[in-house]
N, C-alpha and C positions, 0 to 999 in steps of 0.2 A: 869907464871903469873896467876893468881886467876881470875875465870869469873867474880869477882866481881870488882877487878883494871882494866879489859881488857874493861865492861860494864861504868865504871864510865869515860872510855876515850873516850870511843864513847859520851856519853854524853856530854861532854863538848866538844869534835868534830862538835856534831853536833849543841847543843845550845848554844856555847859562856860559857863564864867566868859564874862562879855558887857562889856562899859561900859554904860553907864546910856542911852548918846544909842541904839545898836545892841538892846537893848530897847526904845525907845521906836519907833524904825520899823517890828522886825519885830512887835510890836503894835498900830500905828496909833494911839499916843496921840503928845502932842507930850510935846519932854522936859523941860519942870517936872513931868508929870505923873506921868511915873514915876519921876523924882527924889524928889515924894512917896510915890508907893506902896512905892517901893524904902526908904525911910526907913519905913513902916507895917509893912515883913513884917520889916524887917530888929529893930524892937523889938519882935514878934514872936517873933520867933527863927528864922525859919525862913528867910533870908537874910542874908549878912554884905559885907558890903565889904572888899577887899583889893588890895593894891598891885600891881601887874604885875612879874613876877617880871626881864621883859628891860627895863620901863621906870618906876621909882619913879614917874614923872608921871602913870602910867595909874592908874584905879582900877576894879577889875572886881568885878561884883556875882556872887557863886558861891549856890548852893541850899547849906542845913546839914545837916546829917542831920534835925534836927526837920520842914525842911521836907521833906525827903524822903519821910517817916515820914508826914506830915499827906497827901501826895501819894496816897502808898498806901492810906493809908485812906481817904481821898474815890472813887479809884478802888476799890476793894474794897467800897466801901458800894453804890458806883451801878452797881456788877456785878451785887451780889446783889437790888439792888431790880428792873433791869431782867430776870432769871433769874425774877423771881418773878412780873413781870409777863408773861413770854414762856410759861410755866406754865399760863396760863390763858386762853393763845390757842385757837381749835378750831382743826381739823388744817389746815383751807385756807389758815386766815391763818399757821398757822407756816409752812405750806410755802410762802409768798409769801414771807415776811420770810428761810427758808433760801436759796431764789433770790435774792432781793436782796445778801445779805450779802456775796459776790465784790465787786460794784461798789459797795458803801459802802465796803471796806474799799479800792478802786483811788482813791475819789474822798477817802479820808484822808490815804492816802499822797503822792497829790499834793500837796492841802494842804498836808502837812509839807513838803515837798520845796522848794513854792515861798516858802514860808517862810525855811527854811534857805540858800535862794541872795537874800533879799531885802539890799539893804546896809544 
């Protein structure tokens, strides 16, 4: 799967049902392009299209449970392989990477944030 279909399921994971053009900005592709990827996951199974509940004309792409599921396990695989690489750090470099981990985790959240206010 492409960081770009892996990216656009956390999105809609995280904020709910999107249109298709509002995926395409807050991932920086233009929107044929995720008109097709949104068509790739969605035969897939792991995203569906559906009608806008206050406007039939809208149609908003939502995560399925499979993609949910596929989510989880991608994160719970790159947990455990990074757990197993952080393992066999010696003590200096964990204690660098324990130090770091405050501001990777300040410079994520940003990330998200400014995402989530992008239109």
């Amino acid at each position: 799967m492409s960081l770009t279909a892996a990216a656009t399921m956390a999105t809609l994971e995280r904020t709910g049902p999107r249109r298709i053009t509002d995926l395409a900005a807050l991932e920086g592709v233009t929107q044929p392009s995720m008109t097709a990827l949104v068509g790739t996951l969605e035969r897939s199974g792991f995203v569906e299209r559906r009608r806008a509940a206050t406007d039939q004309r809208v149609v908003l792409v939502s995560l399925t449970p499979a993609g949910a599921g596929y989510l989880r396990a991608v994160r719970r695989s790159g947990a455990e392989g990074f757990a197993r690489l952080i393992d066999k750090l010696p003590p200096d470099d964990l204690g660098a990477v324990a130090r770091a981990a405050p501001a990777l985790a300040a410079m994520v959240d940003r990330h998200d944030r400014d995402r989530e206010l992008a239109p």
